[in-house]
TIPALUM-960535 format. One record per residue (C-alpha): x, z, y; residue in one letter. Coordinates in pm, whole numbers, plus 32768, in hexadecimal, padded with zeros to 4 digits. Each point is the difference from the previous one (the first is absolute). Layout:
TIPALUM-960535
XZYA...
END
This chain:
TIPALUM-960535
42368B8BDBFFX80AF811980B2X8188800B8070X80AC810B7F0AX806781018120X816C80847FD6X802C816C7F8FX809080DF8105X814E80207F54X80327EB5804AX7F7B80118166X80FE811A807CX812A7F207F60X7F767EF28108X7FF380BD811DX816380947F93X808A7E6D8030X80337F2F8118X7EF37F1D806CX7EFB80FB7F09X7F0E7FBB812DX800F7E857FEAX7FCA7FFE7E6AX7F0780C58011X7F487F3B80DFX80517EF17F12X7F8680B67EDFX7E9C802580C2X80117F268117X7E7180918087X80AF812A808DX807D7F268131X7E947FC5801BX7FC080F380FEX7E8F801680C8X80EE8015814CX80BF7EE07F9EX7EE67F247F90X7F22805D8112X81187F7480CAX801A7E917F74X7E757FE57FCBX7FF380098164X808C7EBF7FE4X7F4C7F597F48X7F0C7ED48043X7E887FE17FFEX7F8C807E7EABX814480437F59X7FD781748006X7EA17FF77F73X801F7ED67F01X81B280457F8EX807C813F807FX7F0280F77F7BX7FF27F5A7EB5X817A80617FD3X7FA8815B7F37X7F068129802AX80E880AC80E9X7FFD7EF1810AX7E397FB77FBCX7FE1817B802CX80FC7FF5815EX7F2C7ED58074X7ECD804E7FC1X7F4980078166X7EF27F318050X80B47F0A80D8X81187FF27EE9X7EF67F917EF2X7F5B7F2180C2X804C7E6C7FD9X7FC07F51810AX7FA27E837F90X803A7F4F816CX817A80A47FF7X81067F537F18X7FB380717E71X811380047EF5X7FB17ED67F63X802080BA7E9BX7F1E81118088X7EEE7EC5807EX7FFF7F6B7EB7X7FE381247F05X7EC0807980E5X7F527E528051X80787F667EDAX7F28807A7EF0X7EAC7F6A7FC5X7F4F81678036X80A8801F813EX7EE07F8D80ECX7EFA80BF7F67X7FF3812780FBX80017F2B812CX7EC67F8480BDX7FC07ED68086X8077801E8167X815580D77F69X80127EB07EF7X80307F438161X80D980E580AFX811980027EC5X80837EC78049X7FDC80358186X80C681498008X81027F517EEDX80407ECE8114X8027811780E5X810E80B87F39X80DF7EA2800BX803880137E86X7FCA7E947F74X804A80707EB3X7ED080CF8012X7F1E7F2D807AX80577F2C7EB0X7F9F81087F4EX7E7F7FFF80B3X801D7E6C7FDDX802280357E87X7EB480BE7FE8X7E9C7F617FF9X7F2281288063X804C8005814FX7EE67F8380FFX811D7F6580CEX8158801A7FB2X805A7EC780F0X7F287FC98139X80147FF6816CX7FE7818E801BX812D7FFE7F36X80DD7F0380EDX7F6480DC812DX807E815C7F56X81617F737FC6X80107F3D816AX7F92816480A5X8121809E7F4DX80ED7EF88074X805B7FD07E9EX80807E7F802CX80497FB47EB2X7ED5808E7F62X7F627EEC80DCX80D07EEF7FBBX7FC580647E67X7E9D80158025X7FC57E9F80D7X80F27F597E91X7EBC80F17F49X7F0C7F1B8093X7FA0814C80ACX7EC07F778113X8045807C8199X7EEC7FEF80B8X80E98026813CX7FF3816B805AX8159802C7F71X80897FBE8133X7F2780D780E7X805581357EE7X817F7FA78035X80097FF98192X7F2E813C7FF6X810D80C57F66X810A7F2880C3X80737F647EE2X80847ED080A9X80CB7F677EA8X7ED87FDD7F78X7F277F9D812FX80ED7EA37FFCX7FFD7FCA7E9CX7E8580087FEDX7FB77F208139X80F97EDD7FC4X7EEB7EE87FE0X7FA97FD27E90X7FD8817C7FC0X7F0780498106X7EA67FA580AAX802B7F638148X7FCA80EF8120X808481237F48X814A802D80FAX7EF680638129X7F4881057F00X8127807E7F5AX809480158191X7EB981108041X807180E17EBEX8143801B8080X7F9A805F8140X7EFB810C7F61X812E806D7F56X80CA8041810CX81047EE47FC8X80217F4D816BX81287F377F7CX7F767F957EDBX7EB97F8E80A8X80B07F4A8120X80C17F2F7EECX7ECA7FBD7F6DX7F577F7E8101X811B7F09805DX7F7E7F507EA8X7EAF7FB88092X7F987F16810CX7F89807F8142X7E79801F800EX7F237F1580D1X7ECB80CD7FF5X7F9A815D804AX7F9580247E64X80F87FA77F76X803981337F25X80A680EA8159X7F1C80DF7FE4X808C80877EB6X815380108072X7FC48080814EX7F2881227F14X8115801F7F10X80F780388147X7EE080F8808DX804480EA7EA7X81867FC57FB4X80A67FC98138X804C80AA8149X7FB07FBC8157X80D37F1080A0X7FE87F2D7EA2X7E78801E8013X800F7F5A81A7X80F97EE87F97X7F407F6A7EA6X7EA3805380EFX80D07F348114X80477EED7F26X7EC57FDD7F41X7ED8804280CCX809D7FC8817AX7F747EA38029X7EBD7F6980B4X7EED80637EFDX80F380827F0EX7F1081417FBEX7FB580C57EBAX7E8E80047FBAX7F94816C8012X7FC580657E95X81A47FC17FE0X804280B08146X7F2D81227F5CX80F280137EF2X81537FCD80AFX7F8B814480B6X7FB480A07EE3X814C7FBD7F67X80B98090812CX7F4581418022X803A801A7E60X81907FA1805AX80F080C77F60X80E37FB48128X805A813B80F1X7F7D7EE9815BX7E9C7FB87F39X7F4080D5810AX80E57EEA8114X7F6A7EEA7F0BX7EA8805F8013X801680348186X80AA7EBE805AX7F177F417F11X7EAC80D880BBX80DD7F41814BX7FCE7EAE7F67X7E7F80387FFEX7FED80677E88X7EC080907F73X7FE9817C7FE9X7F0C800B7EA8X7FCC811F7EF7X80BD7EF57F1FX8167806C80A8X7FDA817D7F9FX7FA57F9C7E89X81647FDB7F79X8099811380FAX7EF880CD7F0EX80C27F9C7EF0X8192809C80A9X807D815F7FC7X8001804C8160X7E867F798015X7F6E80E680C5X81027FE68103X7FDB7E8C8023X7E86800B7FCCX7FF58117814DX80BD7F2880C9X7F317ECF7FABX7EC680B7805FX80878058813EX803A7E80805AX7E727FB27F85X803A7FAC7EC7X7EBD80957F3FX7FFE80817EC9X7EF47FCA7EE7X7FB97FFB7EA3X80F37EEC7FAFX810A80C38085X7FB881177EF4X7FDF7F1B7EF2X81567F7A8037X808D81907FFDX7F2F80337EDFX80727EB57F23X817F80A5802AX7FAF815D7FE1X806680928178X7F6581458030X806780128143X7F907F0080AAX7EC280377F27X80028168809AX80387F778164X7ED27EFC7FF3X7F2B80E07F93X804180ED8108X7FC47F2080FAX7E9C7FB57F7AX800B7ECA7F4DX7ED97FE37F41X7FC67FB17E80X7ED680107F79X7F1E7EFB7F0CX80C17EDD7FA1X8153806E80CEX7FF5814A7F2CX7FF77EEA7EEFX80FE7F498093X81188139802FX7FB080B07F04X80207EC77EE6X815B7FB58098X8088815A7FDBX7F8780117EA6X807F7E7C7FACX8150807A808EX801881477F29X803680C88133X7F4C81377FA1X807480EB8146X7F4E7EE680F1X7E9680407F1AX805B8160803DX80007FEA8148X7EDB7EDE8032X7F0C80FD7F29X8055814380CDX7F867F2A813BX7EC57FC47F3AX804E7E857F95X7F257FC67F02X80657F637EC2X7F4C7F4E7ECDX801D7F167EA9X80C47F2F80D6X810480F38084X8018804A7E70X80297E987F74X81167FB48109X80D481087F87X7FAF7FB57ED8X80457E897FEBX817D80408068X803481257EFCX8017812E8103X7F9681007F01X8033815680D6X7F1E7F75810EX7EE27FA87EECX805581637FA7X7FC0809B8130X7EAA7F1B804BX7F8180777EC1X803C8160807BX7F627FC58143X7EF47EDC7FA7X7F7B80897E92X800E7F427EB7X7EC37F2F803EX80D47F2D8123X814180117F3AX7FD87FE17EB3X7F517EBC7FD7X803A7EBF7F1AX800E7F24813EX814E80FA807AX80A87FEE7E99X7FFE7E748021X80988028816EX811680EB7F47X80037F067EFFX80917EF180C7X80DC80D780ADX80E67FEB7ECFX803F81AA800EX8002808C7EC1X802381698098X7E9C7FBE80A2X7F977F577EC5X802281347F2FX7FB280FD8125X7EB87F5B8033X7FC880097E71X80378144800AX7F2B805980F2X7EC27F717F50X7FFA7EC780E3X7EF37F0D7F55X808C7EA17F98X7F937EB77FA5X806B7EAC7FA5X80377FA6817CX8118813F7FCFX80B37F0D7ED0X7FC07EBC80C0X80B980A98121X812880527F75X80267EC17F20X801E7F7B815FX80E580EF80A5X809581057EEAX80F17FE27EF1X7FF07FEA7E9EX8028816A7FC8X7F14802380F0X7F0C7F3A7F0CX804A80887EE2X7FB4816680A3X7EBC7F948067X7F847F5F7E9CX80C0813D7F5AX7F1F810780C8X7EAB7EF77FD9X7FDF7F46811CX7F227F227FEAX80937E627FEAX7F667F1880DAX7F697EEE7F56X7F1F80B77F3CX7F6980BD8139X7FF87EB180E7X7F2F7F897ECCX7F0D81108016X7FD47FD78166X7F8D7E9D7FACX81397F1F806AX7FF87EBF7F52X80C47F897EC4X80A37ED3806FX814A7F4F7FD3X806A80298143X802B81537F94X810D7FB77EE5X80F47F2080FCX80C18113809DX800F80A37E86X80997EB57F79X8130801780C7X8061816F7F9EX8101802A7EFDX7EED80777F0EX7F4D7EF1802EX7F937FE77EAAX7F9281407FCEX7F0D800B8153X7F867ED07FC7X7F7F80557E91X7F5B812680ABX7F3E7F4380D2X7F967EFA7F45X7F8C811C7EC2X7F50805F814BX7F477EBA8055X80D57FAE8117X802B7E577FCAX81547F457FC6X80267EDF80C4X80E47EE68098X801B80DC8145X808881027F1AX81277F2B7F78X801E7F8F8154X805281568055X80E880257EDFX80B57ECC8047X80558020814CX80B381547FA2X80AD7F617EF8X7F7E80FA7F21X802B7F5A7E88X7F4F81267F2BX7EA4800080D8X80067E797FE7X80397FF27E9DX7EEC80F47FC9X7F0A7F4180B3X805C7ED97F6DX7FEB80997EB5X7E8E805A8062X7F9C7EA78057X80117FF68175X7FBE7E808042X81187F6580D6X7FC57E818029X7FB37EEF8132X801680C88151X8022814C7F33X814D7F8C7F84X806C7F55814BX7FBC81788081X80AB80BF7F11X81627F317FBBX7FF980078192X7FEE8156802BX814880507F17X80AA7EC78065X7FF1808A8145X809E81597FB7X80EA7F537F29X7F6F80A67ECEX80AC7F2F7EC9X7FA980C67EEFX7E837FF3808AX80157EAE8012X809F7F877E98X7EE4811D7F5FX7F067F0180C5X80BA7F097F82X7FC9805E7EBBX7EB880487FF5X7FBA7EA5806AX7F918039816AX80697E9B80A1X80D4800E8144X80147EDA8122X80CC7FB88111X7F52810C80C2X80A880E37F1AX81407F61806DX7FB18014818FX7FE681777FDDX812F80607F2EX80CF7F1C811DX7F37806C8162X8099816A7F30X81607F5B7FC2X7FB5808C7EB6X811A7F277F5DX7FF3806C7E91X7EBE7FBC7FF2X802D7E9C80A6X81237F8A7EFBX7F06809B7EE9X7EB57F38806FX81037EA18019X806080357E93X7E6780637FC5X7F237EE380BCX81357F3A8026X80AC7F21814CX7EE57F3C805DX7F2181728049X811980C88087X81087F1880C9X7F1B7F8A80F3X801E7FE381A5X7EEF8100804FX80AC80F37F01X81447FCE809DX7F4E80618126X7F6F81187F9FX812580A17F84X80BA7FB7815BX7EF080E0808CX8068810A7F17X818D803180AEX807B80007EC4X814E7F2B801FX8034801D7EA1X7ECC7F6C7F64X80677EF6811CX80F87FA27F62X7FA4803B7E97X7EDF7ED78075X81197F4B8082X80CE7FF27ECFX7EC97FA57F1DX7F887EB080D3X7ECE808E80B0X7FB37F098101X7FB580788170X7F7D7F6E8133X7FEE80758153X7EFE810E7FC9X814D80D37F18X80A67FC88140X7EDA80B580F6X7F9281287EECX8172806A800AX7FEF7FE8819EX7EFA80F97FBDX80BB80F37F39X80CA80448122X81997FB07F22X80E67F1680D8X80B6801B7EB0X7F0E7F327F56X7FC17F2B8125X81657FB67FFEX80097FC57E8BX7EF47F167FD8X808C7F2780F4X81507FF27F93X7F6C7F847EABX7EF77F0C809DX7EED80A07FFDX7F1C7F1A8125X7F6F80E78143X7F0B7F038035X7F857F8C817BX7EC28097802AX808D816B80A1X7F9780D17EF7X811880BE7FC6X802880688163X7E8A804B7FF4X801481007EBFX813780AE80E7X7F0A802F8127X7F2980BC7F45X80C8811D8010X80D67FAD8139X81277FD97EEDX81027FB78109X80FA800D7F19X7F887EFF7F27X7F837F298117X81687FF180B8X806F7F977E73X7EE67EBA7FDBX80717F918154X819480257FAAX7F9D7F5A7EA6X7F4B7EBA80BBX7EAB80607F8CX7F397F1580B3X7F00806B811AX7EB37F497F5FX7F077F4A80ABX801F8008818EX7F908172808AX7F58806E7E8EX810981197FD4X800280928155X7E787FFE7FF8X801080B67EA8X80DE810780C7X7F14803C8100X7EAE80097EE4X811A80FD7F2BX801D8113812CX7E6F80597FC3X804580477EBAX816080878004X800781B47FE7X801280878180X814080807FC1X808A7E9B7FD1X7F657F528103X8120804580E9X80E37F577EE3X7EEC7EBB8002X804C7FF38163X818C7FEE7FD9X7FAC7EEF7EDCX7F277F298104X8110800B8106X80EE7FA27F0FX7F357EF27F97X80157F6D8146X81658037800EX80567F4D7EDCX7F347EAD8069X7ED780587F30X7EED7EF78056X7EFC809A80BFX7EA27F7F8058X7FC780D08123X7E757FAD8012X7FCC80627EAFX80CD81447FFFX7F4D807F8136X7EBF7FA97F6EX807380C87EADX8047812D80DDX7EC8801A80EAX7F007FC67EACX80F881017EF0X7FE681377FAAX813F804680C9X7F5D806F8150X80DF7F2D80C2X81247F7A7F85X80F07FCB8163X80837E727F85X
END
């Protein structure tokens, strides 16, 4: 509905008053909305706020803003939250996103620092990963704390690069957050050290390294921070961590590292790398074509790659695949000139990373110094969506190269609708391999374009090239949310229904596909039941689990063991009131549930009577919580004298939980057995820990560990360990 305007009578007695100015502002308050004025304030303004509030304020202020950068919203920068919502929140709203843009929503949302909109992706359940370690990385690399601290109470998984992502950017908040022990893997402070020094953030790294213990061998991991110092940091920073690292008898890099801490100071975006490069050629580092490959990569690349040359560093075809992967013409330009050759598979080799990249101008110039190029140049581009460099290879290749079935697969599962279409357009032959493609890469609406303009569906066309029927074939199909549906398909098809099918079904908890099997007579009894209650005890699938109940399929107290090793606690309390005490509260259930972490099925266990033994006591050693430790003891739980506990600690170096069995009186065990299990645990301990397995055996021996020094000596000469120095 419109304001009624006032009639100009009525506007010349207002101006004829005091203060006219001031009611008529009142009377239509948008004429203080002035462009000047409110190009003022928007400047302002925060992240998105122009884009998402400012320009939806009337058609006046959308028409004043409507540049490209004004329009555009920017998910890794701070969102309105009501703007977030209204666009994620509906059910539709994922349809026009591919798989790899499905993964980066929830990255770029950790990244903006908004919590509340990272609820909103939580809610959903057609994302391929709203919660997983990619996530916690995004959000430590934007030094967003609290989106870390929220996502760890999520149950979201680290798989320790957090902290590397964090010193990086010089984050140092969130650097000590993630590496108090508990919330990292052991060793990470040295690593995390390195990507503050590539970084450029000397403080940062120093304080770092003050958390680690000083290295006793020359591998010890130096050769990644004394690469990492190579890249970030300048001179003087580069001679004191080289000082302190590698100055020692024997204390030498082996030469594929040396290789690459050159290479990262000739690549240095310091103004002293070309100092870097010649005090490290002083220290009797390798001159290899490897050094000039990243110097390729730098805007001033054919600066640093002339200067290089002039020192005898030689350049090859490496060099120009590195220019070509990131598109730099000039340094493309300059190797050419100075006669590198490309031809058979390096022509290949440049020519595919150019096209993977999308950088058209470096084809350009590769094909006016007669590169050749072929399918593969054309399926590279292709696979990552580049459409105006398929365009041009079609103009310069011909159809029969470009347009091929084989190429509209590679587009396929690039996820690019715009090359979808282009190529469709075109006359580009398809296939099922096409459909198959983008069910694996594309988006719905990418789907739905393909069946709507008849391309052909997979199954049918794997069929006619004689694939099998099998049920193998209707597992992954079972856990979809149309379960039903597929599954009728198939079997109308001849494809068989079996246990392994429900088994599939089950362990997504996915109640609709079950039922339907179930409904068709899929046989689920002796091992076959064992298998299937299993599987969705151990996602914690209820509902899958009482429709198995129901259809008479028995359970055991293997069913049990996996709901608890899953501290799947509903499930648990619903099996006791099910098979009863005698199944469920047992000592070896107990256990497994103290392998789980979870405190609070613990306790739930606890509260009910389940008995324990010493075994509860050991699993929880395992799941790394002095928490639990703590608790069990305090309410009696016995640690047993055999040294297990301490042994399930060692195999992951838990120092933490170690330092917490000894302070809690957990005995030793029989004389030398634990120390002898450290020494057999350092073979099969990750590299990266080994350092950590040494600081456990020293403190081993510190704390009056028994040690059989015959036996641990024998341990380390026959092990895996290649010498462990006891």
């Amino acid at each position: 509905m419109q304001p009624q305007l006032p009639s100009q009578q009525q506007q010349e007695q207002q101006q004829q008053q005091p203060g006219a100015e001031l009611d008529a502002a009142d009377d239509d308050p948008s004429r203080i909305w002035l462009p000047d004025v409110v190009h003022h304030f928007a400047s302002f303004l925060d992240g998105n706020e122009l884009a998402c509030t400012l320009r939806r304020v009337n058609k006046a202020t959308a028409a004043q803003f409507r540049g490209l950068q004004h329009t555009t919203v920017r998910l890794s920068l701070p969102v309105p939250h009501h703007a977030f919502a209204w666009r994620w929140g509906a059910s539709d709203a994922t349809r026009s996103l591919n798989v790899r843009q499905r993964r980066q929503l929830p990255c770029l949302t950790a990244c903006s620092g908004s919590i509340a909109n990272l609820e909103v992706l939580l809610a959903r359940d057609d994302l391929t990963s709203p919660l997983n370690f990619l996530v916690s990385e995004a959000a430590a690399g934007a030094g967003q704390l609290e989106v870390c601290r929220w996502l760890g109470q999520q149950g979201c998984p680290r798989r320790g690069g957090e902290s590397c992502d964090a010193a990086e950017a010089g984050h140092k908040a969130v650097c000590e957050w993630l590496l108090v022990p508990g919330r990292s893997v052991d060793g990470m402070a040295e690593i995390a050290a390195a990507s503050a020094a590539r970084g450029g953030h000397v403080g940062l790294m120093d304080r770092l390294l003050t958390w680690t213990a000083v290295a006793q061998e020359p591998d010890d991991g130096w050769g990644l921070l004394v690469e990492a110092v190579a890249a970030g940091c300048d001179l003087p920073t580069l001679q004191r961590v080289h000082h302190t690292c590698l100055d020692r008898p024997g204390a030498q890099l082996p030469d594929a590292e040396q290789v690459e801490v050159v290479r990262s100071a000739a690549a240095s975006l310091t103004a002293d790398w070309r100092d870097k490069v010649e005090w490290l050629e002083g220290q009797g580092y390798p001159r290899t074509d490897s050094v000039c490959t990243e110097a390729a990569e730098r805007d001033d690349g054919p600066d640093r790659l002339a200067w290089l040359q002039q020192r005898g560093y030689p350049l090859t075809a490496y060099v120009a695949y590195a220019a070509a992967a990131h598109g730099n013409v000039s340094s493309l330009e300059f190797l050419l000139a100075q006669g590198v050759q490309l031809s058979g598979e390096r022509a290949v080799g440049v020519t595919s990373r150019a096209a993977s990249g999308g950088h058209l101008a470096a084809l350009k110039v590769l094909h006016a110094h007669g590169t050749p190029m072929n399918d593969q140049t054309v399926v590279q581009a292709a696979m990552n969506g580049a459409r105006p460099v398929v365009a041009w290879l079609l103009e310069e290749l011909g159809s029969a190269v470009v347009l091929t079935a084989s190429m509209f697969a590679a587009a396929a599962g690039s996820g690019s609708a715009e090359l979808l279409a282009w190529l469709h357009q075109h006359g580009c032959p398809w296939d099922a391999s096409v459909f198959a493609a983008a069910a694996g890469s594309g988006s719905e609406e990418q789907l739905e374009w393909l069946v709507e303009h008849g391309c052909p569906m997979g199954v049918e066309w794997l069929e006619g090239q004689g694939y099998p029927r099998t049920d193998s074939v209707c597992t992954e199909a079972a856990e979809r949310d149309d379960g039903p549906d597929r599954l009728a398909w198939l079997q109308q098809r001849g494809y068989p229904l079996t246990a392994y099918v429900a088994y599939a079904a089950a362990a997504h908890g996915n109640v609709s596909s079950l039922e339907f099997l179930l409904a068709q007579g899929v046989q689920l009894s002796g091992e076959r039941a064992v298998g299937v209650t299993s599987r969705a005890a151990s996602g914690g699938h209820l509902a899958a689990l009482k429709v198995l109940h129901a259809h008479g399929t028995p359970m055991n107290d293997q069913t049990v063991v996996q709901a608890a090793m899953n501290g799947a606690r509903p499930v648990v309390a619903w099996l006791l009131e099910e098979l009863g005490s005698a199944v469920v509260l047992t000592a070896s259930m107990f256990a497994a549930a103290a392998g789980s972490g979870s405190a609070e099925l613990l306790a739930w266990l606890h509260q009910h009577g389940c008995p324990w033994d010493a075994s509860v006591f050991a699993a929880a050693a395992g799941s790394g919580s002095e928490e639990q430790l703590e608790w069990l003891v305090e309410h009696g739980c016995p640690m047993g004298d055999d040294g297990k506990p301490y042994q399930q600690a060692l195999e992951y170096a838990d120092m933490a939980v170690l330092r917490c069995l000894r302070r809690l009186g957990c005995p030793w065990g029989p004389a030398g057995r634990t120390f002898t299990y450290a020494v057999e645990s350092y073979g099969m301990i990750f590299p990266m820990c080994r350092k950590q397995q040494l600081l456990a055996l020293t403190w081993l021996v510190e704390q009056g560990c028994p040690v059989d020094w015959a036996q641990a000596e024998q341990e380390a000469e026959n092990g895996c360990c290649g010498g462990v120095p006891v």
